[in-house]
Backbone bond lengths (Angstrom), bond angles and torsions (degrees), N, CA, C in turn:
res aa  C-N    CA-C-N  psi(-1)  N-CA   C-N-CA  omega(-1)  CA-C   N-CA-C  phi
1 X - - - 1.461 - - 1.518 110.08 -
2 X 1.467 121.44 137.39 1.438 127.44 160.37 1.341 108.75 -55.91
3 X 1.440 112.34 -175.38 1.570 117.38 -146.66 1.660 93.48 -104.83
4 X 1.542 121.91 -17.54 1.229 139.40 -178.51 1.662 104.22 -99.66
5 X 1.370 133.05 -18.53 1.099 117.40 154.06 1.387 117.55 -68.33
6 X 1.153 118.41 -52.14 1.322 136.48 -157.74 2.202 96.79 -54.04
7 X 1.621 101.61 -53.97 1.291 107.37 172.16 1.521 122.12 -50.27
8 X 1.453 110.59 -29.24 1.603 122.07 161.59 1.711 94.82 -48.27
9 X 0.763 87.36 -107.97 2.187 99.93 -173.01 0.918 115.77 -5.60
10 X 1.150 105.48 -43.06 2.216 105.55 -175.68 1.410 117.14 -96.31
11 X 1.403 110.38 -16.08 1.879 124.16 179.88 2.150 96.28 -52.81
12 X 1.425 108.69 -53.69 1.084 85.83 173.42 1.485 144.01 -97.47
13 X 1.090 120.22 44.75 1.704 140.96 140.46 1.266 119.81 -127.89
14 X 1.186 108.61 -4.98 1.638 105.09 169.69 1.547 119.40 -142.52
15 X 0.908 112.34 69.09 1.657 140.20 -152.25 1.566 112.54 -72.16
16 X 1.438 107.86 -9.39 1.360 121.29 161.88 1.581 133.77 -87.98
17 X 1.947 100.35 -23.95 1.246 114.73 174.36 1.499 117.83 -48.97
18 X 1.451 111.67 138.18 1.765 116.68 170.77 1.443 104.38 -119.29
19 X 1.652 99.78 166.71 1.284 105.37 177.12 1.782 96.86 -78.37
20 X 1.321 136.59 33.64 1.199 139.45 -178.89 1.914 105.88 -110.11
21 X 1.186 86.69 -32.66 1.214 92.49 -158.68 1.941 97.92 -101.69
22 X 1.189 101.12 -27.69 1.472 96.21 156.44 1.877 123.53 -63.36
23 X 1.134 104.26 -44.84 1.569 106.75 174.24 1.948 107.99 -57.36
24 X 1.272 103.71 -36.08 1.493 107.34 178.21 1.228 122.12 -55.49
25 X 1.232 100.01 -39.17 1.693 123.73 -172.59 1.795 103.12 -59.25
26 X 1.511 95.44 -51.85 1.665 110.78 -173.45 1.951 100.92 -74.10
27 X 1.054 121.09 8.48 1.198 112.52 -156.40 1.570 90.01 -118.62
28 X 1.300 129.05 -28.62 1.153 141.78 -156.04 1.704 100.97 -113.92
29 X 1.225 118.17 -7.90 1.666 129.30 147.70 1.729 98.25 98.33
30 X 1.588 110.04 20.11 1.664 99.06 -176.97 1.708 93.48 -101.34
31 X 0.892 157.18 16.87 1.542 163.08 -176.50 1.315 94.54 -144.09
32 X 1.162 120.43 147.24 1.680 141.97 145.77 1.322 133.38 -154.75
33 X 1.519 98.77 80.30 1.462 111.21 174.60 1.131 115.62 -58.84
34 X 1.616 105.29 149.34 1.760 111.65 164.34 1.689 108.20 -83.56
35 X 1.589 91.23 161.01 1.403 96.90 178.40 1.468 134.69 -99.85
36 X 0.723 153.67 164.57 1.767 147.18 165.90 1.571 105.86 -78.37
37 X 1.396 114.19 153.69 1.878 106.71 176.42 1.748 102.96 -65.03
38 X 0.747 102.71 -21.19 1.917 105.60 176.01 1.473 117.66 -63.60
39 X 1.775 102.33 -27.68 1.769 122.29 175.42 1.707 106.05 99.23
40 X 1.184 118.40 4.58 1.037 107.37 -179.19 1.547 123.31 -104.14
41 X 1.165 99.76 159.87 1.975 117.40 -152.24 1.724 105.05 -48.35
42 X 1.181 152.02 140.05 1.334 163.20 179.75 1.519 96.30 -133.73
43 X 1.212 112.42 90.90 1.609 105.88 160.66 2.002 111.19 -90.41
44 X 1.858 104.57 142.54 1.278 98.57 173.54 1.937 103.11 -93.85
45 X 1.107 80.47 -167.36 1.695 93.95 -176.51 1.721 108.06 -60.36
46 X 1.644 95.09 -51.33 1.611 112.53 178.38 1.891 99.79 -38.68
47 X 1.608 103.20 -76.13 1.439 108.16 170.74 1.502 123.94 -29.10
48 X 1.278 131.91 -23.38 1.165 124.34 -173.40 1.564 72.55 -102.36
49 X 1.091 120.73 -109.07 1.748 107.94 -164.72 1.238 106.04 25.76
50 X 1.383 99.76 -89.58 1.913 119.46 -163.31 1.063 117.19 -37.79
51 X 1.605 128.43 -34.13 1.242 160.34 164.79 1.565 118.96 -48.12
52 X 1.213 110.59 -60.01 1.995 132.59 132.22 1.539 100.42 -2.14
53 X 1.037 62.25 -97.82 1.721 97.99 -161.31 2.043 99.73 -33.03
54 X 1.270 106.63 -50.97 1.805 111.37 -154.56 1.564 71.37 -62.38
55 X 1.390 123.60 -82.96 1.417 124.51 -169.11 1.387 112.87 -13.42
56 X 0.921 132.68 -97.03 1.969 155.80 -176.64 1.770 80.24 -25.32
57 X 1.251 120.75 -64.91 1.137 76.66 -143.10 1.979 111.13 -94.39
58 X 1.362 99.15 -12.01 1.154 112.53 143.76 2.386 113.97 -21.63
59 X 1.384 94.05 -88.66 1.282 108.52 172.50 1.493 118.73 -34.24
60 X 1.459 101.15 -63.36 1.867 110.95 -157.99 1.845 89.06 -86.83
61 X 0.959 126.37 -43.98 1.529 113.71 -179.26 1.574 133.57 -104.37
62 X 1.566 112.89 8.87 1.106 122.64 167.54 2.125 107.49 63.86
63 X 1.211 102.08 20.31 1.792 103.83 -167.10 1.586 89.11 -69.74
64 X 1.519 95.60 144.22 1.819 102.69 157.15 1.322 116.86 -70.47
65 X 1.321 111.69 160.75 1.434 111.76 -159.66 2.035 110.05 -74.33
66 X 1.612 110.80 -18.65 1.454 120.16 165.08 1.283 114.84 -53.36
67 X 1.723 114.29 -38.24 1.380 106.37 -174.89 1.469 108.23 -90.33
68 X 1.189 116.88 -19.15 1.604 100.98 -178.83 1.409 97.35 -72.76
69 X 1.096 135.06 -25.49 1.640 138.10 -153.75 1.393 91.09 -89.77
70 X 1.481 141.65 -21.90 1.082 136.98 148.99 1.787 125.54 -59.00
71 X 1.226 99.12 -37.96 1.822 100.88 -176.25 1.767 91.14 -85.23
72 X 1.234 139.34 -46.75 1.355 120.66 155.29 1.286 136.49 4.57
73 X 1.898 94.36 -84.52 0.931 122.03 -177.27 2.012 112.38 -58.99
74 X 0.965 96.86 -50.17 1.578 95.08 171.17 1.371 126.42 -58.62
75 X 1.138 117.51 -34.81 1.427 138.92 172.49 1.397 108.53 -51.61
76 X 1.548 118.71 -35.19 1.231 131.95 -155.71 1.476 93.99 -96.08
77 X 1.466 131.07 -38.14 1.073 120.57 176.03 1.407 122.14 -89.45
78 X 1.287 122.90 6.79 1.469 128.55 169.87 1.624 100.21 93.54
79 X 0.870 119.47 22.10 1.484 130.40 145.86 1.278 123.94 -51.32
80 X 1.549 121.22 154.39 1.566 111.96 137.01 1.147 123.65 -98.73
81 X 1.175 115.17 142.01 1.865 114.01 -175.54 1.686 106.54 -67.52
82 X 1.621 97.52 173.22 1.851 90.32 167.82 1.008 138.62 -61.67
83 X 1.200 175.53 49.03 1.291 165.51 -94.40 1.677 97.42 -52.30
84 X 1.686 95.78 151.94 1.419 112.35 -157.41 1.490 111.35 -94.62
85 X 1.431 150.44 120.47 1.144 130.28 -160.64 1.540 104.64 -44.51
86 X 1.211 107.84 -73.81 1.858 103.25 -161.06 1.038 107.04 -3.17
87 X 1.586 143.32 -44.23 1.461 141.00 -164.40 1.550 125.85 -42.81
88 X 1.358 89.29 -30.58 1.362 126.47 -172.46 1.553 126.38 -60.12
89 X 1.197 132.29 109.36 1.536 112.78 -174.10 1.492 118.47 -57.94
90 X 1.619 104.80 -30.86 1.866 97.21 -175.11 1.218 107.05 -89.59
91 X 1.655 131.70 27.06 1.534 116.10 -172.45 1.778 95.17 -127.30
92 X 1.671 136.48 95.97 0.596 111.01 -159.30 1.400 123.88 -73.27
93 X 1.555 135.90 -168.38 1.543 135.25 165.88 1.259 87.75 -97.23
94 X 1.586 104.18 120.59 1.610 119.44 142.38 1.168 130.62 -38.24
95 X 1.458 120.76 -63.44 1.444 126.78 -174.68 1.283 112.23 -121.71
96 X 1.581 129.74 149.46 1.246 126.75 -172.81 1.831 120.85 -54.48
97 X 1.270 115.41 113.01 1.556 109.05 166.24 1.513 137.44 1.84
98 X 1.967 91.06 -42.34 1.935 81.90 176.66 0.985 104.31 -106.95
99 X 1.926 128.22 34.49 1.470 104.13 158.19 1.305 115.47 96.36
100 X 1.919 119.85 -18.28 0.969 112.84 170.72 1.566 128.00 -93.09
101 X 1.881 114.16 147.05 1.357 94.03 -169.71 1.418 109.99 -109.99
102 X 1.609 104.56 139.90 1.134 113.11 -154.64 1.338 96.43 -105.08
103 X 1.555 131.60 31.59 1.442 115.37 -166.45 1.507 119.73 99.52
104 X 1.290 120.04 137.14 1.678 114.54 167.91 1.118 102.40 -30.60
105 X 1.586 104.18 155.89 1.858 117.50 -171.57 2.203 86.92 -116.51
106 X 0.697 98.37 152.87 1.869 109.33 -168.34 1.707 90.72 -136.37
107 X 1.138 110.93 99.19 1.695 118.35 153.59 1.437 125.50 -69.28
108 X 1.096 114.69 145.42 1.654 124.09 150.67 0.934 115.28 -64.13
109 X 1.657 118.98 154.06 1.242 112.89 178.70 1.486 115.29 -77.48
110 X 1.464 128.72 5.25 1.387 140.58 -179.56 1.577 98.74 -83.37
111 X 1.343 107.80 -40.78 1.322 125.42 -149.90 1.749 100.12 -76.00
112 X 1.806 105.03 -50.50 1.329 118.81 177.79 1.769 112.28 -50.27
113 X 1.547 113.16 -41.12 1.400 134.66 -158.38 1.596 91.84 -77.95
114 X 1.081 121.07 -24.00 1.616 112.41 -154.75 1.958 86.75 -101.96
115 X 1.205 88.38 -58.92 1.759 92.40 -178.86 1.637 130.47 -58.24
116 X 1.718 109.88 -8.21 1.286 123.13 -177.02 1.601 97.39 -112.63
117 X 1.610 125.56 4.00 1.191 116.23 -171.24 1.600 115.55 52.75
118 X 1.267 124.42 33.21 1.673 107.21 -156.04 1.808 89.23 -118.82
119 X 1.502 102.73 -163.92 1.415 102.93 168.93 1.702 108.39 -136.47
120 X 1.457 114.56 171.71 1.360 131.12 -175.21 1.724 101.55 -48.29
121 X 1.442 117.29 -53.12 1.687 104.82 178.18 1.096 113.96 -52.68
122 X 1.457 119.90 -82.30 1.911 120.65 171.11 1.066 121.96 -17.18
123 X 1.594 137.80 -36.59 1.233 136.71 173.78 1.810 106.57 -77.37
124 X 1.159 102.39 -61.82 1.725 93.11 -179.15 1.326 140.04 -65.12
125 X 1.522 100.30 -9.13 1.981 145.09 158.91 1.815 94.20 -55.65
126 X 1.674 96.34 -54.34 1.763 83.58 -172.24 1.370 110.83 -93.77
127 X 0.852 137.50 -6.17 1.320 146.08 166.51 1.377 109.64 -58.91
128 X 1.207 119.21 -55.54 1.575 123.07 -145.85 1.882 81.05 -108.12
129 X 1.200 124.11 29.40 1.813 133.20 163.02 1.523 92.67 -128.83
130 X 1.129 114.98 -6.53 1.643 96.15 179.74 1.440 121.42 89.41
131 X 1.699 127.66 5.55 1.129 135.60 -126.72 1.236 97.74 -109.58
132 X 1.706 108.36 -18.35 1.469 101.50 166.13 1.851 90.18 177.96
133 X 1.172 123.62 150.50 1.554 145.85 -172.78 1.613 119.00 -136.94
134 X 1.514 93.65 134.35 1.830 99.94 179.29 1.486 110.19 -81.92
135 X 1.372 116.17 144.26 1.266 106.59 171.04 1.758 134.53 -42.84
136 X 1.330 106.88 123.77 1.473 103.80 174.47 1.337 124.23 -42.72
137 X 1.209 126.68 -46.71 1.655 138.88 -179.03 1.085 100.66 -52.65
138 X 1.626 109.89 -68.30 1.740 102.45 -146.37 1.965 97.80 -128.20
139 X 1.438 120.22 19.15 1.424 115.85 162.17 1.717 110.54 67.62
140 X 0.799 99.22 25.63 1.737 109.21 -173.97 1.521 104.83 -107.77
141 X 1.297 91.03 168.17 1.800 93.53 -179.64 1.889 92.70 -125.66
142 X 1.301 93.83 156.33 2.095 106.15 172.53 1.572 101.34 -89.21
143 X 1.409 128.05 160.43 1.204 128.56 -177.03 1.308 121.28 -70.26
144 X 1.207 105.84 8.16 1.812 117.23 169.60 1.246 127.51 -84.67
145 X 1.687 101.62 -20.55 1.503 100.58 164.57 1.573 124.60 -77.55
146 X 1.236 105.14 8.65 1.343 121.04 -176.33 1.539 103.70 -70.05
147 X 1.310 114.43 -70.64 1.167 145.13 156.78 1.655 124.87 -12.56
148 X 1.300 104.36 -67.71 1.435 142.56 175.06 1.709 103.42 -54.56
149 X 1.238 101.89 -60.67 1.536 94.82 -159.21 1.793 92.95 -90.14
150 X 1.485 126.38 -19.64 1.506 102.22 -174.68 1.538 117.15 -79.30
151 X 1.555 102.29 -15.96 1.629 109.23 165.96 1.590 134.15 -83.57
152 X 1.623 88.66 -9.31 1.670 99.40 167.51 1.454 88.73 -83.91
153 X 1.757 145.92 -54.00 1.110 127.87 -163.95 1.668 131.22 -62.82
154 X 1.695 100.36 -12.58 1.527 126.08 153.93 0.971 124.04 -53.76
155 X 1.459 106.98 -63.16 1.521 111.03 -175.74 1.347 114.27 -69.67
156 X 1.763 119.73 -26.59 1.641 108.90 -174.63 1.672 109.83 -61.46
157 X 1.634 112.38 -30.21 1.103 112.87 174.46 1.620 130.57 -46.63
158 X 1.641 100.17 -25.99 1.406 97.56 168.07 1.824 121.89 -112.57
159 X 1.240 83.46 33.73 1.562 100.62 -174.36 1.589 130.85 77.80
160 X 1.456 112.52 16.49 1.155 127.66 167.76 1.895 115.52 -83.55
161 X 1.554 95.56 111.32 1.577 81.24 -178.15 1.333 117.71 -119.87
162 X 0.782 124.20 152.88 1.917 138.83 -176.60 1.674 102.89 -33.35
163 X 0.760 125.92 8.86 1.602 136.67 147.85 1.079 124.25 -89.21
164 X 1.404 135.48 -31.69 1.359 151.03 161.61 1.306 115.82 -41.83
165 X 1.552 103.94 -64.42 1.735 129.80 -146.52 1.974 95.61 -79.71
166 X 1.596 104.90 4.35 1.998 86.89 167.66 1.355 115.18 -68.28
167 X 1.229 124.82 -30.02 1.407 111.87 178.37 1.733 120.33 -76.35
168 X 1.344 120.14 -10.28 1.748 133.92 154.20 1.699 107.20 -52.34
169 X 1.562 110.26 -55.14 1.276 117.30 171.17 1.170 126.41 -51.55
170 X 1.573 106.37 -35.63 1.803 101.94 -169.30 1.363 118.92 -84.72
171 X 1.678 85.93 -17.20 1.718 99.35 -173.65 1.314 116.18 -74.40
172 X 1.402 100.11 -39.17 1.561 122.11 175.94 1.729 111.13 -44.84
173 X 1.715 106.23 -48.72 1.145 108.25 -179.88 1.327 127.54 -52.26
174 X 1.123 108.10 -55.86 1.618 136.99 169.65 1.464 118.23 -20.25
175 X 1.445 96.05 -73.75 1.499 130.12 171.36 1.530 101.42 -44.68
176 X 1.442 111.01 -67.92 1.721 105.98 -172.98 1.661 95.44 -61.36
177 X 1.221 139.80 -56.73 1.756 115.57 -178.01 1.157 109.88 -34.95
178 X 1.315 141.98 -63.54 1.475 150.24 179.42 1.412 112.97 -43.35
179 X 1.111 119.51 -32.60 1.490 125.56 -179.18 1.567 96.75 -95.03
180 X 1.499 124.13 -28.84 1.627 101.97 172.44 1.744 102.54 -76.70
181 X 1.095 124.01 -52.08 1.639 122.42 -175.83 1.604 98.80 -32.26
182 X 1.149 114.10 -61.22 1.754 106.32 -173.54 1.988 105.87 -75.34
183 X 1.258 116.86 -28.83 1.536 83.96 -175.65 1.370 108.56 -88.47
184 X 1.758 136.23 -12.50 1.241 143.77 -154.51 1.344 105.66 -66.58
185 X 1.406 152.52 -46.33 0.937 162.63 173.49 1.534 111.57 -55.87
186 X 1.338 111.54 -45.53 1.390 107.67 179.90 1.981 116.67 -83.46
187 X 0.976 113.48 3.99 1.338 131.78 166.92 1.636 113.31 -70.65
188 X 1.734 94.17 -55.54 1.125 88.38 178.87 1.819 132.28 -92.50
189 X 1.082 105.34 10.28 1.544 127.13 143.34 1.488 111.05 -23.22
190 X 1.053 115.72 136.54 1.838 111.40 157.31 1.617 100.30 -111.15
191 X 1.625 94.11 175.11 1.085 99.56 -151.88 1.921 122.04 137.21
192 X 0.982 118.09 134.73 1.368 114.07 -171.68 1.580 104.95 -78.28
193 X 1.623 104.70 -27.80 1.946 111.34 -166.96 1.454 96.21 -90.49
194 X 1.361 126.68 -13.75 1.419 112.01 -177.14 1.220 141.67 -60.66
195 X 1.137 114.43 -37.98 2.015 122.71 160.10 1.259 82.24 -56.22
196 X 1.206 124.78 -84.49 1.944 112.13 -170.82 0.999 121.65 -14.68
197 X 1.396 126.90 -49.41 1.574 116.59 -167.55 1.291 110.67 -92.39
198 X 1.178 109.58 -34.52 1.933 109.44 -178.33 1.611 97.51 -73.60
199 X 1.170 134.32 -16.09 1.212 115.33 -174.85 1.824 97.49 -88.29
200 X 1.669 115.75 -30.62 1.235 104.94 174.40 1.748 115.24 -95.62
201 X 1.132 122.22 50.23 1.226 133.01 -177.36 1.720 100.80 -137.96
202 X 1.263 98.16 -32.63 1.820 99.90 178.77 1.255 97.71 -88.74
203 X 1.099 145.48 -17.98 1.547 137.71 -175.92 1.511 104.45 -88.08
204 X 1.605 117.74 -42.14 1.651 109.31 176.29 1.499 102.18 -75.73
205 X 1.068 133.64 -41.53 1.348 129.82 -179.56 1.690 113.62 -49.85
206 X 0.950 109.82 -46.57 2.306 129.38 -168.21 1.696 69.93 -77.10
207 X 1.165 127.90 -58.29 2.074 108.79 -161.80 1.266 110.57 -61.26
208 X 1.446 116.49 -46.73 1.322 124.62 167.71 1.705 132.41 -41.33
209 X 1.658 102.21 -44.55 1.557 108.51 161.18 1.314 116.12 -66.67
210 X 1.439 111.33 -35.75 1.633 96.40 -169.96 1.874 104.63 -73.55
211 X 1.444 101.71 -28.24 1.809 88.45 172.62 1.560 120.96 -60.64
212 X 1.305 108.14 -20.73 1.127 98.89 -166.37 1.945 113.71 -109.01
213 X 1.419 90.03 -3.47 1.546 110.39 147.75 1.778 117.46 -42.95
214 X 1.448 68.73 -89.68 1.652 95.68 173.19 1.509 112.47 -44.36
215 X 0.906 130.55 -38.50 1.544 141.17 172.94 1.721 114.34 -50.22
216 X 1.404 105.89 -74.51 1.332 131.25 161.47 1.886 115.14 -26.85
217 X 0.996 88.83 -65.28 1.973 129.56 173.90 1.664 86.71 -32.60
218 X 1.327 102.42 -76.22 1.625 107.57 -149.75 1.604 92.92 -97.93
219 X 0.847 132.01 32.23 1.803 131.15 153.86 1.184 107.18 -121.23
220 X 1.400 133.11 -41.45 1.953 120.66 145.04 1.264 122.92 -22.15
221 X 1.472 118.23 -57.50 1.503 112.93 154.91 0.515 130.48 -108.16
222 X 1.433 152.22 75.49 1.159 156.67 62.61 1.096 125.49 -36.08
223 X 1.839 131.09 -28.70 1.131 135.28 171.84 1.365 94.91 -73.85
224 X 1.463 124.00 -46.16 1.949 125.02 -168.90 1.153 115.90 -46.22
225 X 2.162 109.04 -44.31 1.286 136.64 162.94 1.710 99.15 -30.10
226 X 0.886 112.75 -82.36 1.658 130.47 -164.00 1.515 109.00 -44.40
């Protein structure tokens, strides 16, 4: 399968997936398609599987992409991988079991604490930096604080603390203006596909900054290296 079929198959359970975020996948060594003599992508069936699989659990368990590349990897040798948190009574499920989406998922802050593995300081550490906030209305958190606070609880491990991470925030900001300048116009388009496309034009665009984040990131040191 081409790299645009393959995005067919998975559009419906994972309706957010891009062909951006598929190349990421292959970039980050958990996919490895063969190529055509032309160079272009040949996914097999297996590959879409595998593809499955990074998604789901990506989605339903919030794993970094090292640890799935670990249950992968085991998989590959006829292993069983570790068991996956969700199993867990204190880790809740984000999204419903069969895949369907019922709408942003809104945590408790019990709910956030249990699912980020973190504790009551670390959260109010990032809070009171701005690093992330529950909704005013209804005291809930979006599934991004999931995210947010289990990689601040990473980084405290190496002595990075929620005082640090304002300049992650500011950058963050930045970046999303830049990503509204390019999708804002196409919003206001008519058209039935138009939210469609600006919403899939801001998602390759936001993947695109973070490569080139990350890019930036690790040639700073490498120059520091030097």
């Amino acid at each position: 399968m081409s790299i645009g079929e393959v995005l067919e198959q998975l559009r419906p359970t994972f309706p957010d997936v891009t062909i951006s975020k598929i190349r990421f996948l292959e970039d980050q060594g958990l996919v490895d398609p063969q190529r055509s003599p032309s160079g272009y992508r040949k996914f097999s069936h297996a590959d879409l599987e595998r593809l499955r699989y990074v998604l789901a659990v990506q989605r339903d368990h919030y794993l970094p992409l090292r640890v799935i590349r670990d249950h992968l990897d085991a998989i590959d040798r006829g292993l069983d991988p570790a068991p996956l948190p969700g199993g867990s009574p204190h880790a809740p499920r984000l999204v419903p079991q069969n895949g369907a989406a019922a709408g942003p998922v809104r945590l408790t802050r019990a709910e956030l604490l249990a699912a980020a593995q973190a504790d009551e300081e670390l959260l109010c550490a990032l809070e009171s930096f701005a690093l992330l906030a529950a909704d005013p209305a209804t005291g809930r958190y979006d599934p991004a604080a999931v995210s947010i606070t289990r990689t601040a609880r990473e980084l405290a491990g190496f002595g990075i603390e929620p005082r640090h991470l304002r300049p992650f925030r500011t950058a963050a900001d930045r970046e999303a203006g830049l990503v509204e300048q390019v999708v804002t116009p196409l919003r206001r388009q008519r058209g039935p596909q138009a939210a469609g496309r600006a919403d899939e034009v801001g998602r390759e665009v936001a993947a695109l900054a973070v490569r080139l984040h990350a890019a930036l990131l690790s040639a700073a040191l490498e120059r520091g290296a030097d």
